[in-house]
GUBA-894670 format. One record per residue (C-alpha): x, y negated, z negated; residue in three letters. Coordinates in pm, whole numbers, m for minus. Layout:
residues N
+--------+--------+--------+------+
|      x |      y |      z | doza |
+--------+--------+--------+------+
|      X |      Y |      Z |  Ala |
...
+--------+--------+--------+------+
END
This chain:
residues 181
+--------+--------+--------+------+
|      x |      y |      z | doza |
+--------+--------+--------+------+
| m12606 |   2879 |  m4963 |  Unk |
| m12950 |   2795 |  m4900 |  Unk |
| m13154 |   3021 |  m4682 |  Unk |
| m13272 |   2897 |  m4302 |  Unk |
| m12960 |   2669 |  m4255 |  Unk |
| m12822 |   2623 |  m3900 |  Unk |
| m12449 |   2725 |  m3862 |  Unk |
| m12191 |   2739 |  m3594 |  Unk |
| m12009 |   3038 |  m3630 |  Unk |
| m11620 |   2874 |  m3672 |  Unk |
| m11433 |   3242 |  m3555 |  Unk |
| m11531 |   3554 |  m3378 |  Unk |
| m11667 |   3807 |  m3666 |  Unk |
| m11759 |   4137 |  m3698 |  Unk |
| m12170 |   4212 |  m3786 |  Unk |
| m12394 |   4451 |  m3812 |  Unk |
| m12717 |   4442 |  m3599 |  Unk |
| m13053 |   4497 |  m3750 |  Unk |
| m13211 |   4754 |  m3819 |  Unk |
| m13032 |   4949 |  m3525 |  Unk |
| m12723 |   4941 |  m3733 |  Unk |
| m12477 |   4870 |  m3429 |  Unk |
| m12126 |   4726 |  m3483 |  Unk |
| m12089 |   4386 |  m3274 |  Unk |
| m11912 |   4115 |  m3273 |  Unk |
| m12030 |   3763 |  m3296 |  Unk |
| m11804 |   3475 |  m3123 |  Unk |
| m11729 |   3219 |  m3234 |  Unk |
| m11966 |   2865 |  m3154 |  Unk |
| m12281 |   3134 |  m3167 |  Unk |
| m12516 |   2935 |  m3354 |  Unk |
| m12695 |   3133 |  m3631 |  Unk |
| m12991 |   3090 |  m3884 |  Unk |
| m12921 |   3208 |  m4247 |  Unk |
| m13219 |   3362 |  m4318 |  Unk |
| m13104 |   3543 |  m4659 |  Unk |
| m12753 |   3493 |  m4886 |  Unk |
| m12782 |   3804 |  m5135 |  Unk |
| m12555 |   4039 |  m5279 |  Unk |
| m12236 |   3948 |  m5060 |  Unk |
| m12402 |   3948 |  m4810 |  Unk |
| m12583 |   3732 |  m4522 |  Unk |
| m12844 |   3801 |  m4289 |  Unk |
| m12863 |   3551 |  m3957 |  Unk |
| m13087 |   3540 |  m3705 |  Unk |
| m12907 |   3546 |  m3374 |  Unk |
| m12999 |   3444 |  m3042 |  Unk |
| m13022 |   3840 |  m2991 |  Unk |
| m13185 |   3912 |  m3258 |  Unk |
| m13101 |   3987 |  m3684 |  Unk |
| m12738 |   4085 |  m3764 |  Unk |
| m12578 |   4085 |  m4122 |  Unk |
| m12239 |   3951 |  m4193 |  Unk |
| m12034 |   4083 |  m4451 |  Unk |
| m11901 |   3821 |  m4742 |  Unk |
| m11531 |   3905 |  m4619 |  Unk |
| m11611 |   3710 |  m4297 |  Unk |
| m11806 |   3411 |  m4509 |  Unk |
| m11582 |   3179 |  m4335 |  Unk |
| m11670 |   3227 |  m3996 |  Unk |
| m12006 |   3096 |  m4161 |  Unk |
| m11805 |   2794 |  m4289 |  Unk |
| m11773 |   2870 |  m4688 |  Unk |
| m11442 |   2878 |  m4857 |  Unk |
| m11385 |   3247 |  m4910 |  Unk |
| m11167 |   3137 |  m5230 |  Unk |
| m11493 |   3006 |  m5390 |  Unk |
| m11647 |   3344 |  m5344 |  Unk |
| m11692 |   3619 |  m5600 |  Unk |
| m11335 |   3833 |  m5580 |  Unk |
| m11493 |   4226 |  m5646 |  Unk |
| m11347 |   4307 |  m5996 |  Unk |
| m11375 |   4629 |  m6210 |  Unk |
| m11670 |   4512 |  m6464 |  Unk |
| m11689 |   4605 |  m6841 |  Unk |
| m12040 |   4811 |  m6863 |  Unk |
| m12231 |   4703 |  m7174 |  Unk |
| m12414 |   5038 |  m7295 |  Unk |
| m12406 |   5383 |  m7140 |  Unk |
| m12241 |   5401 |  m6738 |  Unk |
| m12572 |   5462 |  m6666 |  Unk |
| m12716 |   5161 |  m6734 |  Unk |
| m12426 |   4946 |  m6578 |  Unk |
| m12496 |   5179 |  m6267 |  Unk |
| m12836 |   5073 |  m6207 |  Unk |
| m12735 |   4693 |  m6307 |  Unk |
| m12492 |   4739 |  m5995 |  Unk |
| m12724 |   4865 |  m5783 |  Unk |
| m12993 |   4549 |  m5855 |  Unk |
| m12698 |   4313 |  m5677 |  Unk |
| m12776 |   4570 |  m5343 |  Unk |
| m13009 |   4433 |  m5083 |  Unk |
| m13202 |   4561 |  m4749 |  Unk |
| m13115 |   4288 |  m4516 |  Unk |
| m13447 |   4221 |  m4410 |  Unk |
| m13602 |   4204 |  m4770 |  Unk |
| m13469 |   3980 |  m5044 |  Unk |
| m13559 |   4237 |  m5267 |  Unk |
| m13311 |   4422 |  m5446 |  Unk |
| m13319 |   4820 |  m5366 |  Unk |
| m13383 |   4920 |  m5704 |  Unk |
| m13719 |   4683 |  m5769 |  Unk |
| m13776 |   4811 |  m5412 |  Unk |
| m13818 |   5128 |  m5538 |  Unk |
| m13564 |   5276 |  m5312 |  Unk |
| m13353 |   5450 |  m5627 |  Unk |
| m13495 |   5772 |  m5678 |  Unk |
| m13208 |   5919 |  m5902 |  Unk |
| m12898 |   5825 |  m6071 |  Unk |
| m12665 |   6101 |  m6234 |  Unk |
| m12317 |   6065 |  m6399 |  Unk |
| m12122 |   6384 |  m6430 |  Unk |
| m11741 |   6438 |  m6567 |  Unk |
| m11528 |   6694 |  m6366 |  Unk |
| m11275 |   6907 |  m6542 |  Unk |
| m11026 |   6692 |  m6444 |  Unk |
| m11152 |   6361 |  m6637 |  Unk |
| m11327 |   6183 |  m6342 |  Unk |
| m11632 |   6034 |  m6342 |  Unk |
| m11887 |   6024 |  m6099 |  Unk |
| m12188 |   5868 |  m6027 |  Unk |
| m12430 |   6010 |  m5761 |  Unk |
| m12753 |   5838 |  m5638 |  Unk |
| m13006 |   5932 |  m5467 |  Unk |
| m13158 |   5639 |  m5280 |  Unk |
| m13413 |   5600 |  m5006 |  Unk |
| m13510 |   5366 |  m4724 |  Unk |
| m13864 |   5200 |  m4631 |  Unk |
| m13849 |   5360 |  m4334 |  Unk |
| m13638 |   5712 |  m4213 |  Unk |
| m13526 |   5558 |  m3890 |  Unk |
| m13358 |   5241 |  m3976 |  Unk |
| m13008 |   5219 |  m3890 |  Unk |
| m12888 |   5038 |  m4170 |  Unk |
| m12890 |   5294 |  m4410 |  Unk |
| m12545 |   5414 |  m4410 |  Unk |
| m12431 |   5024 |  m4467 |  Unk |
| m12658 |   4987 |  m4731 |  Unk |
| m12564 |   5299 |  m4914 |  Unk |
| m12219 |   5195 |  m4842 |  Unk |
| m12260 |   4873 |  m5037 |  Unk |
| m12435 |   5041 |  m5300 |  Unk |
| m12132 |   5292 |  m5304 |  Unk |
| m11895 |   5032 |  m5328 |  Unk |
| m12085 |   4822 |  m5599 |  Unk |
| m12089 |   5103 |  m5814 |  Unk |
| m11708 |   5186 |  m5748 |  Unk |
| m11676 |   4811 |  m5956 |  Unk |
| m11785 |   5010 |  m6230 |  Unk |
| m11489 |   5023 |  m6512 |  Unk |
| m11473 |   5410 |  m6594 |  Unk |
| m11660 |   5529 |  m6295 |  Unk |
| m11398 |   5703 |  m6047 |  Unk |
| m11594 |   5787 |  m5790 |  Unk |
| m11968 |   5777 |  m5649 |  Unk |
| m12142 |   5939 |  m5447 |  Unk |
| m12493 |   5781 |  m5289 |  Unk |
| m12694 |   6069 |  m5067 |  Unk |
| m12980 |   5899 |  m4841 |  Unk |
| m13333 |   6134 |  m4884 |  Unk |
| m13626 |   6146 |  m4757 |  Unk |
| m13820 |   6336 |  m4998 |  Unk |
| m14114 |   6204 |  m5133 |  Unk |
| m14135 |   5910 |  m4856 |  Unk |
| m14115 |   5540 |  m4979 |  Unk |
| m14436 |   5358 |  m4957 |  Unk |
| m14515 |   4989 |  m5081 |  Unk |
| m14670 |   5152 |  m5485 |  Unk |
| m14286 |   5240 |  m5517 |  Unk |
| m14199 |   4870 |  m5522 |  Unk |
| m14187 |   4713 |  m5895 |  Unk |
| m14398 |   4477 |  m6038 |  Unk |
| m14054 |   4207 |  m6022 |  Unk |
| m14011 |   4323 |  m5641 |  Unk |
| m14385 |   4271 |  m5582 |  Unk |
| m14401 |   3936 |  m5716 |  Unk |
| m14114 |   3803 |  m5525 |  Unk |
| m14260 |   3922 |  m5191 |  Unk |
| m14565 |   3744 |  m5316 |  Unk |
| m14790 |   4095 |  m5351 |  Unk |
| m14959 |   4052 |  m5703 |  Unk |
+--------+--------+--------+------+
END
């Protein structure tokens, strides 16, 4: 889907309104502006404002939901680790069509085993700013990328604050996307 298209929405559908992080619900015939298609998800601007749609209600946008992506366990290729942070580049803050980890947003990834056999990941990630409300669903998508993971059972990603996010955090891919270098 190309970015900035007009759209009818075809069916009520639940969103997400940015960056308050408020639960509403869109009905249907709203006309919307795709303003960014990443990760599963869509940002649109509204006539009140940003709201993000989730890929499970694609087709009140109008696209075939059977063409989409089904969310299937992936094989990692090298350490859990690795395929964690390779998960977490397909996350994106709705407002920046950056991914969070060339954002700079990652601060830590650990993967532990329990006595009992399960694996776990746990991230620590950040946000550009401590008051935006769409932390938790952002962390939740990041949470449920990772969960995609083949041999990780569970995961864990804690929001911190500590040291702040500034702009030197973002990496030089991030940077030259938002057109900074």
């Amino acid at each position: 889907m190309n970015s900035q298209q007009d759209i009818i929405l075809k069916r009520d559908c639940e969103a997400i309104q940015i960056p308050s992080g408020t639960i509403l619900i869109l009905p249907a015939g709203t006309q919307v502006i795709v303003t960014q298609a990443l990760g599963g998800t869509y940002t649109v601007a509204t006539p009140g404002g940003l709201a993000r749609i989730d890929e499970k209600d694609a087709d009140a946008l109008g696209l075939d939901k059977s063409k989409l992506e089904a969310p299937t366990k992936t094989v990692p290729e090298g350490t859990l680790e690795e395929a964690v942070w390779k998960q977490l580049k397909t996350v994106f803050d709705p407002e920046i069509p950056v991914n969070v980890v060339d954002l700079g947003l990652i601060y830590d990834c650990a993967i532990t085993t329990s006595d009992t056999g399960l694996t776990k990941a746990h991230v620590k990630m950040t946000l550009t700013a401590p008051g935006c409300g769409m932390g938790p669903t952002i962390a939740a998508d990041a949470r449920s990328k990772i969960l995609t993971i083949e041999g990780i059972d569970e995961a864990e990603v804690e929001l911190v604050w500590d040291p702040a996010w500034n702009q030197n955090m973002i990496s030089e891919a991030g940077r030259m996307k938002l057109g900074m270098v």
